[in-house]
C-alpha positions in Angstrom: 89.2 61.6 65.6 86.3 59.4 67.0 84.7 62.6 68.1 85.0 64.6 64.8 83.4 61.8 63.0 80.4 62.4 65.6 79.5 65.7 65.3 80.6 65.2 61.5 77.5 62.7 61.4 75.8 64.7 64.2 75.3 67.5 62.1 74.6 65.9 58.6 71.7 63.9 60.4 70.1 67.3 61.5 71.2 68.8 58.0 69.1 66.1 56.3 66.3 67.0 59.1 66.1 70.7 57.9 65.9 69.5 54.0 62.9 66.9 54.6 61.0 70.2 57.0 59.0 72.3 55.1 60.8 75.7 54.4 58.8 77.5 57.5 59.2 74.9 59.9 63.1 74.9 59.0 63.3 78.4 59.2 61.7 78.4 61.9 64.1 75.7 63.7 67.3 77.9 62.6 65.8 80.7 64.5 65.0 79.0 67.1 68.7 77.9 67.1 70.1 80.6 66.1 68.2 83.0 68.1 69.8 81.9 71.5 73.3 81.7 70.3 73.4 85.2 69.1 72.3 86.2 72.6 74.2 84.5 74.6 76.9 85.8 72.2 76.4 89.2 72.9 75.7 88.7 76.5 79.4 87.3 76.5 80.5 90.5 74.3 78.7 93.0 76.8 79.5 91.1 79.9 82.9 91.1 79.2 83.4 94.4 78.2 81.4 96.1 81.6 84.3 93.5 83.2 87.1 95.3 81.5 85.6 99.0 82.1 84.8 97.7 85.9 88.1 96.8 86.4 90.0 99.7 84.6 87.4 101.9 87.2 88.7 100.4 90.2 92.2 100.6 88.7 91.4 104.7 88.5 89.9 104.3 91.9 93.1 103.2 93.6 95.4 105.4 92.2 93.4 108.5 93.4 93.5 106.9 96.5 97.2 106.6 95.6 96.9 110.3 94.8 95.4 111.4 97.6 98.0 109.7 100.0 100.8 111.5 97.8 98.4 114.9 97.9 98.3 115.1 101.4 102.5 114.1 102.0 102.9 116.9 99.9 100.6 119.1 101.2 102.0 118.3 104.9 105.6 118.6 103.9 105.0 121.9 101.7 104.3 123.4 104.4 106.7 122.3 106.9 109.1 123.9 104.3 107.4 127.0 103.8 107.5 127.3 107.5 111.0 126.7 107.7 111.8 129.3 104.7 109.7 132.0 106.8 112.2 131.1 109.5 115.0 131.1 107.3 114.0 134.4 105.9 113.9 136.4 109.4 115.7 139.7 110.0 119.7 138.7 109.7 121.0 138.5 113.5 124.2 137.2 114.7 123.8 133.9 115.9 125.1 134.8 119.4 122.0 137.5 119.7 119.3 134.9 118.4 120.5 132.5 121.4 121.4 135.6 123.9 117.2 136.7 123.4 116.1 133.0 122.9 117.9 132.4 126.8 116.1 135.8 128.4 112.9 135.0 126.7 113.7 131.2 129.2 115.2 133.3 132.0 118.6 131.7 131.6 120.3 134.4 130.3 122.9 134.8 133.7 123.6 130.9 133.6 125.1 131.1 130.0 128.8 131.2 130.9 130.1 130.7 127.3 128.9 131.4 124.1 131.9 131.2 121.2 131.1 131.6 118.0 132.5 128.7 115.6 131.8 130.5 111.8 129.7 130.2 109.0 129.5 128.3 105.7 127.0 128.9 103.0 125.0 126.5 100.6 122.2 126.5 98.4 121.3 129.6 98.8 121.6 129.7 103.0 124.1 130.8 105.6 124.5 129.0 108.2 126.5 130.5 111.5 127.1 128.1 114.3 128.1 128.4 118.1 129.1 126.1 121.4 126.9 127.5 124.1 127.6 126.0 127.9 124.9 126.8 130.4 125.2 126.1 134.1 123.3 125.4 136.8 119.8 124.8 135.0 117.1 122.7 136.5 115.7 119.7 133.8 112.4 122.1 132.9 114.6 125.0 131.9 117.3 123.1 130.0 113.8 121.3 127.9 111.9 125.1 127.3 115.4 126.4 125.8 116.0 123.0 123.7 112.0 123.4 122.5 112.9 127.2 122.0 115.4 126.5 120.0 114.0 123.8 117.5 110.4 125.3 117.1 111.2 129.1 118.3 111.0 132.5 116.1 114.7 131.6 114.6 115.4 128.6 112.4 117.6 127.3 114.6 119.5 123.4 114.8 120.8 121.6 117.4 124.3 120.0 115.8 125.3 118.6 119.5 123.9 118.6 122.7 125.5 117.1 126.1 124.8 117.3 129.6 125.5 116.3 133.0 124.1 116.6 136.7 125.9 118.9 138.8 127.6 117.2 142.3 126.5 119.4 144.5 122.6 119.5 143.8 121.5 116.6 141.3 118.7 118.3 140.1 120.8 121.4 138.4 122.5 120.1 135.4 125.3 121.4 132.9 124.7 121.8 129.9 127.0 121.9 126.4 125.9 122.0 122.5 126.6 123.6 119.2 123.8 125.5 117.6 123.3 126.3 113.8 121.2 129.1 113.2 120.4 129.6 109.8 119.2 132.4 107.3 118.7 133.0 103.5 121.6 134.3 101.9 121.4 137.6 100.5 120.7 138.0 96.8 
């Protein structure tokens, strides 16, 4: 209350100021007054609107770094698919011929001592036909080229289960047991 009665009397003693001025001299006063207000007014109106579009910039800048990030997943991921559909879409084989040639192309081909096949089930649009294959007397090198073969070869082929064990008689030979899913586009 104290203070409102100050700038109350504040302002009448500069009001009765401007009324004993002569006019040009008053003017000129409320100019001078005025003058800086109004600027630093629309300083404050500028200012804070080139905040407001600065922020909302960096705002856009991080979600096209967002973007990009998602961009590249996609990109990355697209074309693991498509790579996986060209798989998928090879010539229709019998699941015991993909792994019969997938075993000579290794040189394992003799040590294959069964290969049953288990069936097939079909889903979205895909078949896929599954075996138990048991391979014998293959060295640690051999057993890894027909696994890598198998996951990243010409056939879209999955391991479902894998086991092995060394042999007694030499350690370094092992036996080897796993269902394989080899899987192709169903046709239309």
């Amino acid at each position: 209350m104290r203070m409102d009665l100050d700038i109350k009397a504040f302002l009448e003693e500069r009001l009765s100021r401007l009324k004993a001025m002569p006019r040009e001299d008053a003017l000129r006063s409320i100019i001078w007054t005025a003058a800086p207000l109004i600027i630093v007014g629309l300083l404050a109106v500028v200012y804070s609107g080139y905040s407001r579009a600065r922020g909302l910039a960096l705002d856009r800048k991080a979600e096209m770094e967002r973007f990009a990030v998602l961009r590249s997943e996609y990109t990355g991921e697209k074309a693991r698919i498509d790579g996986l559909s060209r798989k998928a879409s090879a010539p229709d084989a019998s699941v015991v011929s993909v792994v019969e040639a997938l075993a000579q192309g290794i040189g394992i081909r003799g040590r294959i001592v069964s290969l049953k096949p288990l069936g097939e089930s079909a889903a979205a649009g895909y078949i896929q036909r599954e075996a138990e294959v048991r391979i014998e007397r293959v060295d640690l090198n051999q057993l890894v080229n027909f696994l890598f073969q198998a996951e990243n070869g010409r056939y879209l082929l999955a391991i479902k289960e894998f086991s092995m064990k060394s042999r007694f008689e030499d350690p370094d030979l092992f036996d080897a047991t796993m269902r394989l899913a080899h899987v192709t586009k169903a046709p239309s």
